[in-house]
PDB file of N, CA, C and O in Angstrom:
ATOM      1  N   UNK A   1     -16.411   3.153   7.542  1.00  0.00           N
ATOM      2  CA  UNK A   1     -15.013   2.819   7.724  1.00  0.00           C
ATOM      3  C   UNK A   1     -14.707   1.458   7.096  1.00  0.00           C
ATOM      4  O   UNK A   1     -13.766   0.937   6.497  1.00  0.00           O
ATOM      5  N   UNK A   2     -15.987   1.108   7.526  1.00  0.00           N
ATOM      6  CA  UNK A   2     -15.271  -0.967   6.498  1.00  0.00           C
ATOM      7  C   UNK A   2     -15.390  -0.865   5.115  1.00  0.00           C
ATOM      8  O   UNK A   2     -14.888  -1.811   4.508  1.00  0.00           O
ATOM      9  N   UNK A   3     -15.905   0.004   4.438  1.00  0.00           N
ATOM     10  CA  UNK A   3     -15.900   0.369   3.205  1.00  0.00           C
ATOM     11  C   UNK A   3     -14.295   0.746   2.697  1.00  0.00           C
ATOM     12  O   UNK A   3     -13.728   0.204   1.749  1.00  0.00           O
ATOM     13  N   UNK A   4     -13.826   1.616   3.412  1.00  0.00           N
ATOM     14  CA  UNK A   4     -12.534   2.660   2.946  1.00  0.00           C
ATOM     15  C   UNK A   4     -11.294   1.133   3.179  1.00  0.00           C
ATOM     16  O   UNK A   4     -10.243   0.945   2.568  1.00  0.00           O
ATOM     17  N   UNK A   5     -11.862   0.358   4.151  1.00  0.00           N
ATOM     18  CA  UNK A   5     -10.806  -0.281   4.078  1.00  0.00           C
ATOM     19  C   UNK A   5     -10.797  -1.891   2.905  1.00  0.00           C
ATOM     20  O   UNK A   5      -9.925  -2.553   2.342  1.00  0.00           O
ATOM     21  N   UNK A   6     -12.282  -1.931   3.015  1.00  0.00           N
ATOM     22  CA  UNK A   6     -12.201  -3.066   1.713  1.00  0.00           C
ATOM     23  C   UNK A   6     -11.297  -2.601   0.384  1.00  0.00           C
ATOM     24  O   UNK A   6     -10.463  -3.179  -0.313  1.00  0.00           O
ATOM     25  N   UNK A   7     -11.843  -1.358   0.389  1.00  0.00           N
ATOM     26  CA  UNK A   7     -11.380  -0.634  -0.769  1.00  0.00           C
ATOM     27  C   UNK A   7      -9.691  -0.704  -0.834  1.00  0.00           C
ATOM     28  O   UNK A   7      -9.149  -1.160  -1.841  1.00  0.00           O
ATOM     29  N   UNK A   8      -9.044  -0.304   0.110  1.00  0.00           N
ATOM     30  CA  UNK A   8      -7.510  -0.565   0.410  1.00  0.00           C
ATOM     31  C   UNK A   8      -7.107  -1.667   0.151  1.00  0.00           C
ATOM     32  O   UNK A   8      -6.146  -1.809  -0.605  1.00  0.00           O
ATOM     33  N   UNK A   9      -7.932  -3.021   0.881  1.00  0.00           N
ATOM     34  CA  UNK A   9      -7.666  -4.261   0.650  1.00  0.00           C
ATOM     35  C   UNK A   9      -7.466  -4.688  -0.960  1.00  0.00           C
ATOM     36  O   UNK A   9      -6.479  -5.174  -1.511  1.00  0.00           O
ATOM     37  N   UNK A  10      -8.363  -4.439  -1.332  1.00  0.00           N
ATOM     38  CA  UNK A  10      -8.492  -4.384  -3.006  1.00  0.00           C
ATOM     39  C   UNK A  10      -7.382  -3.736  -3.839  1.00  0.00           C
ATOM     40  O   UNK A  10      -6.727  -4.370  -4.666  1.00  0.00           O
ATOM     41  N   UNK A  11      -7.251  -2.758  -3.638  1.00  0.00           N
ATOM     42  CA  UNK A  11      -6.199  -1.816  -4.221  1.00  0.00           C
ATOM     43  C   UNK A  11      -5.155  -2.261  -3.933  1.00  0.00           C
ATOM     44  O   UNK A  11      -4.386  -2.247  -4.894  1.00  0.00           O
ATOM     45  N   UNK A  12      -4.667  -2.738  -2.882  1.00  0.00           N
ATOM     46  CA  UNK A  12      -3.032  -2.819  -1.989  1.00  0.00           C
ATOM     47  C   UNK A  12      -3.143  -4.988  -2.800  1.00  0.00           C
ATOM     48  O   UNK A  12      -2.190  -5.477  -3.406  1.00  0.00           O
ATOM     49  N   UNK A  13      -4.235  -5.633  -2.582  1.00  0.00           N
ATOM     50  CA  UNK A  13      -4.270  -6.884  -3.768  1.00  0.00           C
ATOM     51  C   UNK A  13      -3.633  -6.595  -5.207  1.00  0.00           C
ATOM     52  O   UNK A  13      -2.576  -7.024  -5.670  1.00  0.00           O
ATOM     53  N   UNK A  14      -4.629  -5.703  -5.805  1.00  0.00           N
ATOM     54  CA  UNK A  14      -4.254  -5.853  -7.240  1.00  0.00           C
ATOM     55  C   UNK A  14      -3.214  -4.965  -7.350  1.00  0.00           C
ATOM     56  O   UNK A  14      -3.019  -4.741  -8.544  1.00  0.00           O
ATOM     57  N   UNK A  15      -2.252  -4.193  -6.447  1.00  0.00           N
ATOM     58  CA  UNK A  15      -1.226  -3.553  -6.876  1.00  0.00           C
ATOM     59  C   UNK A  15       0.030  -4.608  -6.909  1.00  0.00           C
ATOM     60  O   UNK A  15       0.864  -4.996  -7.727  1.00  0.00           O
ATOM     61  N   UNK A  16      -0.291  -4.820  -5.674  1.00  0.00           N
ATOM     62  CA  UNK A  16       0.831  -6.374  -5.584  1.00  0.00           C
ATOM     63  C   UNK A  16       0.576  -7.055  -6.386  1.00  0.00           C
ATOM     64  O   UNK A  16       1.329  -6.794  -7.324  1.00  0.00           O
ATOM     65  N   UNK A  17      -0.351  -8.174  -6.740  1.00  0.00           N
ATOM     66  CA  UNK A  17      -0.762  -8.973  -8.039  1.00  0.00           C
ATOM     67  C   UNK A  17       0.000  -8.350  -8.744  1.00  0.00           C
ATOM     68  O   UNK A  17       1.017  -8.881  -9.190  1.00  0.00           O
ATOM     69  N   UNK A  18      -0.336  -7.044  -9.006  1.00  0.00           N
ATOM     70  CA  UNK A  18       0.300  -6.556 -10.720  1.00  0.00           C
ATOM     71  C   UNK A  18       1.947  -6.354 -10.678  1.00  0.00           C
ATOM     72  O   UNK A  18       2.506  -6.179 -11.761  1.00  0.00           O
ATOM     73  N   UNK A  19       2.710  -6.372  -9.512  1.00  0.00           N
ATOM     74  CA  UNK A  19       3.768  -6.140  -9.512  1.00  0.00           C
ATOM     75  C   UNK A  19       4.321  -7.362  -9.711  1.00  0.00           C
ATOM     76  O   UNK A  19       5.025  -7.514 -10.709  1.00  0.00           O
ATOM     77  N   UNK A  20       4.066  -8.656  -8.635  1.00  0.00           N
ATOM     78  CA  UNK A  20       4.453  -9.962  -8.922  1.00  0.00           C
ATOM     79  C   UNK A  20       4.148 -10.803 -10.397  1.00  0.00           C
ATOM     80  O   UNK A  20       4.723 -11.859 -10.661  1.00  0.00           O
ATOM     81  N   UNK A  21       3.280 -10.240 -11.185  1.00  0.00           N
ATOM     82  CA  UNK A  21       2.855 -10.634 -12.290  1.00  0.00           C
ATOM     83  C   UNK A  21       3.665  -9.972 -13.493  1.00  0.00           C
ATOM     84  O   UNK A  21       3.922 -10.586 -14.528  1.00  0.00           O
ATOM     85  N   UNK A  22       4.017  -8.727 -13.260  1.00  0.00           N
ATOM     86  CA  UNK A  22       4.962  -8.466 -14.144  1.00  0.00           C
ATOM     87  C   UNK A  22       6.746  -8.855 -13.949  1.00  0.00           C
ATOM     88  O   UNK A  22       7.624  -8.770 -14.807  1.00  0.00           O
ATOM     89  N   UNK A  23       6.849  -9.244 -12.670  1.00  0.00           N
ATOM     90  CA  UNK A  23       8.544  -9.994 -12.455  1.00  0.00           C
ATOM     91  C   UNK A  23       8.109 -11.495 -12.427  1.00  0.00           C
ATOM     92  O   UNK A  23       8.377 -12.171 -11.434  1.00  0.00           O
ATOM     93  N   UNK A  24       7.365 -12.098 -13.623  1.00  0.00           N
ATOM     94  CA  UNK A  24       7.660 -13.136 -13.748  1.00  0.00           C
ATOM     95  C   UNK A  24       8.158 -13.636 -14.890  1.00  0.00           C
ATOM     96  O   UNK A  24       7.105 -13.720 -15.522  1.00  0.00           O
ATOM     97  N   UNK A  25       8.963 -14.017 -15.598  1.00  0.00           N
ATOM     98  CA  UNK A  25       9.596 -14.209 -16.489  1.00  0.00           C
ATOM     99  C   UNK A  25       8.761 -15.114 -17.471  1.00  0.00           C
ATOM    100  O   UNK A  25       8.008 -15.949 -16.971  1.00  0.00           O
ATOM    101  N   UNK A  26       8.847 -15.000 -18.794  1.00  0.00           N
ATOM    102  CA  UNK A  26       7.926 -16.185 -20.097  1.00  0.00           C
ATOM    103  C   UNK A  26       8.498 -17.542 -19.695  1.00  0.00           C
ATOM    104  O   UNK A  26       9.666 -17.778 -20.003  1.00  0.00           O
ATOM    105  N   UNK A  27       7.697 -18.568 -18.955  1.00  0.00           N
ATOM    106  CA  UNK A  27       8.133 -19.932 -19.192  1.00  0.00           C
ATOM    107  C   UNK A  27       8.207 -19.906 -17.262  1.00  0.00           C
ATOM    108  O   UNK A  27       8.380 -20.952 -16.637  1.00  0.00           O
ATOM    109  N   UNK A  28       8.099 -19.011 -16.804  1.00  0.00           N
ATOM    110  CA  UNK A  28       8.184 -19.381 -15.202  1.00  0.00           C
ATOM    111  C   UNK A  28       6.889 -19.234 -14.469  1.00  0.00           C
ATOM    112  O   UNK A  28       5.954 -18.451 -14.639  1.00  0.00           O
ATOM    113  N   UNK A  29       7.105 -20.284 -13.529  1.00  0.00           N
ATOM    114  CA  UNK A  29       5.523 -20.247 -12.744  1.00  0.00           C
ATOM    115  C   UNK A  29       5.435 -19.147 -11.641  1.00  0.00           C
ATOM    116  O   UNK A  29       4.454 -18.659 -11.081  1.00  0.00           O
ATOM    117  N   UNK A  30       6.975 -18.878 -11.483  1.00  0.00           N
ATOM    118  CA  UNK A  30       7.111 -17.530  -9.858  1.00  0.00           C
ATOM    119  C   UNK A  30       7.716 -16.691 -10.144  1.00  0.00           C
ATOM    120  O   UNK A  30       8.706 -16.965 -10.823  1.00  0.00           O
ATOM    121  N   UNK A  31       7.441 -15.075  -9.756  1.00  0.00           N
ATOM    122  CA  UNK A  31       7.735 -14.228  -9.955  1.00  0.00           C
ATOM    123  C   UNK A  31       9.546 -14.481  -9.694  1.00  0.00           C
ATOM    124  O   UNK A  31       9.867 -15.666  -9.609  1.00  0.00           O
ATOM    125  N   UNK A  32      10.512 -13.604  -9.588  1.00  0.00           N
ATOM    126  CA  UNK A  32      11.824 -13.672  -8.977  1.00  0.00           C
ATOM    127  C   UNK A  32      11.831 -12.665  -8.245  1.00  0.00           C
ATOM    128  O   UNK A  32      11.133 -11.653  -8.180  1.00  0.00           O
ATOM    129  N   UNK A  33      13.186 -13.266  -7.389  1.00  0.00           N
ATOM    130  CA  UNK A  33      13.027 -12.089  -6.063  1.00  0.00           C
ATOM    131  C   UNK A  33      12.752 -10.643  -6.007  1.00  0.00           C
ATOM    132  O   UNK A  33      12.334 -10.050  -5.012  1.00  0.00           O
ATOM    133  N   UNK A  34      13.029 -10.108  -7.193  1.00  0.00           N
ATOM    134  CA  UNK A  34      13.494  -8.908  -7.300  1.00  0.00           C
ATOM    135  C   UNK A  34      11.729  -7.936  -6.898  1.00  0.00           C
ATOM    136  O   UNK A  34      11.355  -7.055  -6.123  1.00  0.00           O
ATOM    137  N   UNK A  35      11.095  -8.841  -8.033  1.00  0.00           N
ATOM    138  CA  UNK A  35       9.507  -8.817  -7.903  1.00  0.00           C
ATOM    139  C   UNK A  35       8.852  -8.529  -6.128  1.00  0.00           C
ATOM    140  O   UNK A  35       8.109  -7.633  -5.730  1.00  0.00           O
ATOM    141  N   UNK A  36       9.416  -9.555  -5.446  1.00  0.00           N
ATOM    142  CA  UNK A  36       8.984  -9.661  -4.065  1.00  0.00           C
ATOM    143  C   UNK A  36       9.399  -8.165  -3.039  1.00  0.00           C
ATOM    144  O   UNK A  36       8.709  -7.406  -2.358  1.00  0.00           O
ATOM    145  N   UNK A  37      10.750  -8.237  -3.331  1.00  0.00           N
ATOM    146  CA  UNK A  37      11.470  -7.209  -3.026  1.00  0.00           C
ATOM    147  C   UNK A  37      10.415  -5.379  -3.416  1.00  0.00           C
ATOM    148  O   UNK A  37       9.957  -4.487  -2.702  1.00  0.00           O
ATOM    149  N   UNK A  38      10.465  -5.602  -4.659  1.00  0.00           N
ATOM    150  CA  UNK A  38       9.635  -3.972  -5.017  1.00  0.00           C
ATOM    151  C   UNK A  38       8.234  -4.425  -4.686  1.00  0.00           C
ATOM    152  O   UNK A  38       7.669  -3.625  -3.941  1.00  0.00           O
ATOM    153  N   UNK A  39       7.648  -5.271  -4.957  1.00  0.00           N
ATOM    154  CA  UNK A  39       6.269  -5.557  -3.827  1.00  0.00           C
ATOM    155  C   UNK A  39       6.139  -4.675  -2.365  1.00  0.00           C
ATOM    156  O   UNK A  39       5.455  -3.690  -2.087  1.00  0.00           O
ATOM    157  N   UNK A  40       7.130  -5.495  -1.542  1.00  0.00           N
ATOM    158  CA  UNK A  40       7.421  -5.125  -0.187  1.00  0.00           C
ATOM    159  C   UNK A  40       7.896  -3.402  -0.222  1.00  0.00           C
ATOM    160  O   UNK A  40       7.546  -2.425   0.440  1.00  0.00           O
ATOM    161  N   UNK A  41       8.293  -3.487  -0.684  1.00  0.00           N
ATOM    162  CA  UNK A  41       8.906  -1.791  -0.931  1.00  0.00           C
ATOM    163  C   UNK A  41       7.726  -0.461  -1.789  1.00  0.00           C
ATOM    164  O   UNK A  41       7.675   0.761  -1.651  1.00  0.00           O
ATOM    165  N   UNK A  42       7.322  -0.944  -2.223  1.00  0.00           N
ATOM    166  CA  UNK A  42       5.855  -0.264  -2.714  1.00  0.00           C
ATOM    167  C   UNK A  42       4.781  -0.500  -1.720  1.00  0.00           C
ATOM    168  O   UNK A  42       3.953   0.394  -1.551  1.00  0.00           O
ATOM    169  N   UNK A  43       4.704  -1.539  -1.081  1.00  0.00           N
ATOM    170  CA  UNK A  43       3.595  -1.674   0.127  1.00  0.00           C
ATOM    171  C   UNK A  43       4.511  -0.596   1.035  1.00  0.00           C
ATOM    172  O   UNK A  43       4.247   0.572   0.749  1.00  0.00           O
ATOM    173  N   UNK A  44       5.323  -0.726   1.856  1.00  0.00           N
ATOM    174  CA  UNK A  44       6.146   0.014   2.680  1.00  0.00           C
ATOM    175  C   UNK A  44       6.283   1.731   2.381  1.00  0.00           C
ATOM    176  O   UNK A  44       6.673   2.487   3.271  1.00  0.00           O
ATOM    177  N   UNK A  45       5.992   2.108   1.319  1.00  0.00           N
ATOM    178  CA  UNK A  45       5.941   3.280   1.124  1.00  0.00           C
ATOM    179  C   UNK A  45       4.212   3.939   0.828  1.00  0.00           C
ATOM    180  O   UNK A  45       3.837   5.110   0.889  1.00  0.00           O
ATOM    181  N   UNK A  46       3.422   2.702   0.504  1.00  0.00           N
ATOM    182  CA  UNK A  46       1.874   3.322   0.476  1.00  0.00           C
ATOM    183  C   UNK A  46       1.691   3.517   2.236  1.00  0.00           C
ATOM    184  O   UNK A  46       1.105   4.502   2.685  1.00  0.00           O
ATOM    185  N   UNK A  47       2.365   2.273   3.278  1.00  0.00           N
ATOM    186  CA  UNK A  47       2.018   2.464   4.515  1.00  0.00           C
ATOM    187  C   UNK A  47       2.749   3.772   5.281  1.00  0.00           C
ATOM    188  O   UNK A  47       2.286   4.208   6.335  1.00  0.00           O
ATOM    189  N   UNK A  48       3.671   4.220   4.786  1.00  0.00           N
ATOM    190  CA  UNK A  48       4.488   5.006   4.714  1.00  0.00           C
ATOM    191  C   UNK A  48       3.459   6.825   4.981  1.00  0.00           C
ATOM    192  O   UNK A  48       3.294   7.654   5.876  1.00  0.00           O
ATOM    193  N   UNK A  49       3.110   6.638   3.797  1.00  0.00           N
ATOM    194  CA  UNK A  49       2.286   7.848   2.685  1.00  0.00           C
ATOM    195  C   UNK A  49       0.864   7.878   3.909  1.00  0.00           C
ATOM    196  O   UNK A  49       0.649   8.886   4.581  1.00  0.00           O
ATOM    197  N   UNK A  50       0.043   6.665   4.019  1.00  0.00           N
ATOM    198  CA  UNK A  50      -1.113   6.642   5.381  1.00  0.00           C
ATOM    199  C   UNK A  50      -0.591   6.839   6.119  1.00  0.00           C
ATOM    200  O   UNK A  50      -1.172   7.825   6.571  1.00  0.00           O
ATOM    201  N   UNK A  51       0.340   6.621   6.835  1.00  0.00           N
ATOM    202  CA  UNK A  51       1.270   6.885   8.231  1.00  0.00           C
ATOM    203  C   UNK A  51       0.832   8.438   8.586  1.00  0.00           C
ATOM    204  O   UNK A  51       0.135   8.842   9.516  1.00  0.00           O
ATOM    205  N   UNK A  52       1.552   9.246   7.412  1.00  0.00           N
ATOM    206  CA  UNK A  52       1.746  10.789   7.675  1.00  0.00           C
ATOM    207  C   UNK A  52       0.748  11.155   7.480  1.00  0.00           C
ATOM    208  O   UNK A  52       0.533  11.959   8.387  1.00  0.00           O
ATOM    209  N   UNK A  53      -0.536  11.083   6.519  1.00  0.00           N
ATOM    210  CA  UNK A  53      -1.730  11.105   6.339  1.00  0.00           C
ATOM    211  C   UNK A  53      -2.320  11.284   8.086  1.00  0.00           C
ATOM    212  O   UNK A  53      -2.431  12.256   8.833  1.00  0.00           O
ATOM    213  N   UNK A  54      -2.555  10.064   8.206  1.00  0.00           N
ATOM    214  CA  UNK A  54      -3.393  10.147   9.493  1.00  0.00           C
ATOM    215  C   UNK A  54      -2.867  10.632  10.544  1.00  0.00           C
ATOM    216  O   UNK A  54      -3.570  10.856  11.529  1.00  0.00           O
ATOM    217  N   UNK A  55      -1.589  10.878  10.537  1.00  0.00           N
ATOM    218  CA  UNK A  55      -0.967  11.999  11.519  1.00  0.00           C
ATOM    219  C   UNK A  55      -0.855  13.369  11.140  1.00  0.00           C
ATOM    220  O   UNK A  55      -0.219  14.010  11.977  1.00  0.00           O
ATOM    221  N   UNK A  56      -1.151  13.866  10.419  1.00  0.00           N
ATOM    222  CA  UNK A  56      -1.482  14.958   9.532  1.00  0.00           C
ATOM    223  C   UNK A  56      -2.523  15.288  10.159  1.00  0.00           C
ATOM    224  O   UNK A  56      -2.630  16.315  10.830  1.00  0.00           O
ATOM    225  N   UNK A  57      -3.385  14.442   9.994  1.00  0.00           N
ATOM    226  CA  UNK A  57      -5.214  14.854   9.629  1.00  0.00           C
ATOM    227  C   UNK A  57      -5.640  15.156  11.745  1.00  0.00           C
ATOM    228  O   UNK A  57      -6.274  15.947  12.443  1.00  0.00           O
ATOM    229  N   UNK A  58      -4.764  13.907  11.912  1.00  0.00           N
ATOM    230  CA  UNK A  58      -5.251  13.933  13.788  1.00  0.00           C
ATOM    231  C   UNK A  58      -4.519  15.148  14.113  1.00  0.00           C
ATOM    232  O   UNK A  58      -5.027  15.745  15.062  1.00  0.00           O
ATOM    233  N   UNK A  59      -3.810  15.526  13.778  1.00  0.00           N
ATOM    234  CA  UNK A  59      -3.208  17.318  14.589  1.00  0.00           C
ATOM    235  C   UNK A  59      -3.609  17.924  14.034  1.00  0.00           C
ATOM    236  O   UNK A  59      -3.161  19.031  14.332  1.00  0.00           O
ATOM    237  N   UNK A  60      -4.786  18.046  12.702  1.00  0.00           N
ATOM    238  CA  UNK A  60      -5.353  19.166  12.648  1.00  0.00           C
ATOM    239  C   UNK A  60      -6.601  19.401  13.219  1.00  0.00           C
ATOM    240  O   UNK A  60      -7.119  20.482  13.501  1.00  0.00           O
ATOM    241  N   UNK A  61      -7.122  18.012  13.387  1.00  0.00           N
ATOM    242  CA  UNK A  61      -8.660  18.137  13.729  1.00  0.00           C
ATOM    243  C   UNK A  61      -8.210  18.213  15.506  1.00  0.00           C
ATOM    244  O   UNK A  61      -8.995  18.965  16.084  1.00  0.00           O
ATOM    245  N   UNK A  62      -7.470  17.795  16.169  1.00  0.00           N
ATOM    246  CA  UNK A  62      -7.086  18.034  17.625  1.00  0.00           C
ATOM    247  C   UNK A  62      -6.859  19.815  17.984  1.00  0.00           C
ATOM    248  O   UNK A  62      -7.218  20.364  19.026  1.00  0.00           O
ATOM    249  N   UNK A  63      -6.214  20.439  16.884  1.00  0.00           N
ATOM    250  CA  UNK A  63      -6.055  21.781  16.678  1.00  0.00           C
ATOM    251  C   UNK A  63      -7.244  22.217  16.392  1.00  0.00           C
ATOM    252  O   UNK A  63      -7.454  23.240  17.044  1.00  0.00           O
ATOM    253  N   UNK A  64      -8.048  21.961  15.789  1.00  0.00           N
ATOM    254  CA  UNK A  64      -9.220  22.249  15.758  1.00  0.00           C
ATOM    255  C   UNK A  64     -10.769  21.819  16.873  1.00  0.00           C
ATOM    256  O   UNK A  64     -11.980  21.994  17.006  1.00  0.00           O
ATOM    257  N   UNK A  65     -10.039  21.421  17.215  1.00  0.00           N
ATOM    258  CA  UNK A  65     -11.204  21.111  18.644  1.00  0.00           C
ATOM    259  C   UNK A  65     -10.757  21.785  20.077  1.00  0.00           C
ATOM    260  O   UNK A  65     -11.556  22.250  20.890  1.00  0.00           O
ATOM    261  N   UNK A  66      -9.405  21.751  20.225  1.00  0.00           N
ATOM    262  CA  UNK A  66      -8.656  22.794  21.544  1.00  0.00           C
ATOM    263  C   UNK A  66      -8.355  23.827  20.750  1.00  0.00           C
ATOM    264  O   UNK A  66      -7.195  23.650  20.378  1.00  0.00           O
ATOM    265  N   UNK A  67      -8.842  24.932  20.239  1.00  0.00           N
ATOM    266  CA  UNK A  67      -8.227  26.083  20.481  1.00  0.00           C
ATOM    267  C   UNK A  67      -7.323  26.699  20.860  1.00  0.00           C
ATOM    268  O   UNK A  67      -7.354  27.929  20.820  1.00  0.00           O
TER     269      UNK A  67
END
């Protein structure tokens, strides 16, 4: 399990990195809001996407253990 989640950690890093890194403009040191904004909104929809995932997966394996 600490594996699957380093792995997330990593992934959910360099996705953000790469989002704030591309809303930064030539000649600026910080991304602009807009950057922060689809950051937050791309995190919010990967947590989104695991949300239903693991509620998915727990009513099937619960269905599968009660009969």
């Amino acid at each position: 399990m600490g594996v699957v989640r380093s792995v997330g950690y990593s992934l959910g890093s360099a996705i953000g990195g790469l989002i704030l890194a591309a809303g930064t403009g030539p000649g600026h040191l910080s991304p602009d809001n807009s950057a922060y904004t689809t950051a937050a909104l791309v995190g919010i929809g990967a947590m989104a996407i695991t949300t239903l995932t693991s509620l998915a997966l727990a009513r099937r394996r619960s269905s599968e253990t009660n009969p």
